[in-house]
N, C-alpha and C positions, 0 to 999 in steps of 0.2 A: 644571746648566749644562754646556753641551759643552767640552772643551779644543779647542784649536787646532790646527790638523793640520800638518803640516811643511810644507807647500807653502805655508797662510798665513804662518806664523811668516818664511817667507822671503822673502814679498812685503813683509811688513811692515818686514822689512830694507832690502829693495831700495827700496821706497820713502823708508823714513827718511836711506839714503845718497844717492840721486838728487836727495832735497827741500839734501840738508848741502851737494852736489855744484854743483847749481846757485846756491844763495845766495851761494858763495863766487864765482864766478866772476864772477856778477850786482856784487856787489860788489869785483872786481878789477876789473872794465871801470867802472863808474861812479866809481872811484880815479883810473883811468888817463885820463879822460876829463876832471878837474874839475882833475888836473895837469898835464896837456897842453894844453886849450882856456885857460891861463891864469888861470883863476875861481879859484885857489887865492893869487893875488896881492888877490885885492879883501877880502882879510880883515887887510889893511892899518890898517882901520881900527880895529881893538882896539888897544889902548893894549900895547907892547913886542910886535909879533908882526908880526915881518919889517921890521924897520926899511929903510929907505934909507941909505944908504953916507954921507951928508951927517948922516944924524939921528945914526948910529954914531959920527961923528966926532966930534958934538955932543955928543955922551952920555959918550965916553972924555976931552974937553978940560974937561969938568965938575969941578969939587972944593971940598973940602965943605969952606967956611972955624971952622966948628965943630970942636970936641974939646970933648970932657968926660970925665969918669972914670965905671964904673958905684957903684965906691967911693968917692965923692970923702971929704973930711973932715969928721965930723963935731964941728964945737965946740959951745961953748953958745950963740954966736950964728945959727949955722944951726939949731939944734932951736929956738930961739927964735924963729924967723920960719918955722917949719916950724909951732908950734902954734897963735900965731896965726891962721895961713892956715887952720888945721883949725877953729878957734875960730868964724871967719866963717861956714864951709861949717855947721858947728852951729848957728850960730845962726839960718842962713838953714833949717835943716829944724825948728826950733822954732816957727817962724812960721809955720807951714804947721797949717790948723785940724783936718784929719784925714788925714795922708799915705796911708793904706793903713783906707781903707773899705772896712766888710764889704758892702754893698749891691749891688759888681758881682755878687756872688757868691749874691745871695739869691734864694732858691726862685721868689719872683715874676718875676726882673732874668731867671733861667734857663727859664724858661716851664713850672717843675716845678708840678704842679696840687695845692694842697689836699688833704692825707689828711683823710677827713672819718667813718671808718667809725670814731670813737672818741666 
């Protein structure tokens, strides 16, 4: 295989900076273009992205009549309506006739074909 001769090696530069040169710029004006023609307001519609001065008002006059603690106290009477509650959630996954079947997972469900060379 031949190497590359200096003159290629330098086109291949000039090329890879000319290709870096104009994406960037391609990409400055279609920036400048999509915040000037105003298209950069119609993204409005995502939910917190660029509110109205009226929503901001709305948002800062909000408060949150909750408080709670992340430690609150624990007695006997909260762990006792804490196991309960767990008591339920078990007994509703006992009723359940096979939660986690093997069958999504079998050779025929996966379209694996029959070893038969035995």
């Amino acid at each position: 295989m031949k190497d590359k001769t200096p003159k290629e090696n330098k086109n291949l530069l000039l090329l890879g900076i000319g290709a870096t040169v104009i994406a960037i710029i391609t990409t400055g004006i279609s920036l400048y273009i999509y915040h000037a023609s105003g298209d950069i307001y119609l993204d409005r519609s995502r939910p917190g992205f660029l509110p109205d001065e009226d929503e901001v008002e709305e948002l800062e006059s909000q408060t949150n009549d909750y408080k709670f603690s992340e430690s609150g106290p624990i007695d006997d009477s909260a762990l006792s309506e804490y196991l309960s509650h767990l008591k339920d959630y078990q007994d509703d996954l006992k009723d359940l006739p096979d939660p986690y079947p093997t069958y999504p997972l079998s050779d025929q469900s996966l379209g694996i074909p029959e070893d038969k060379t035995e």
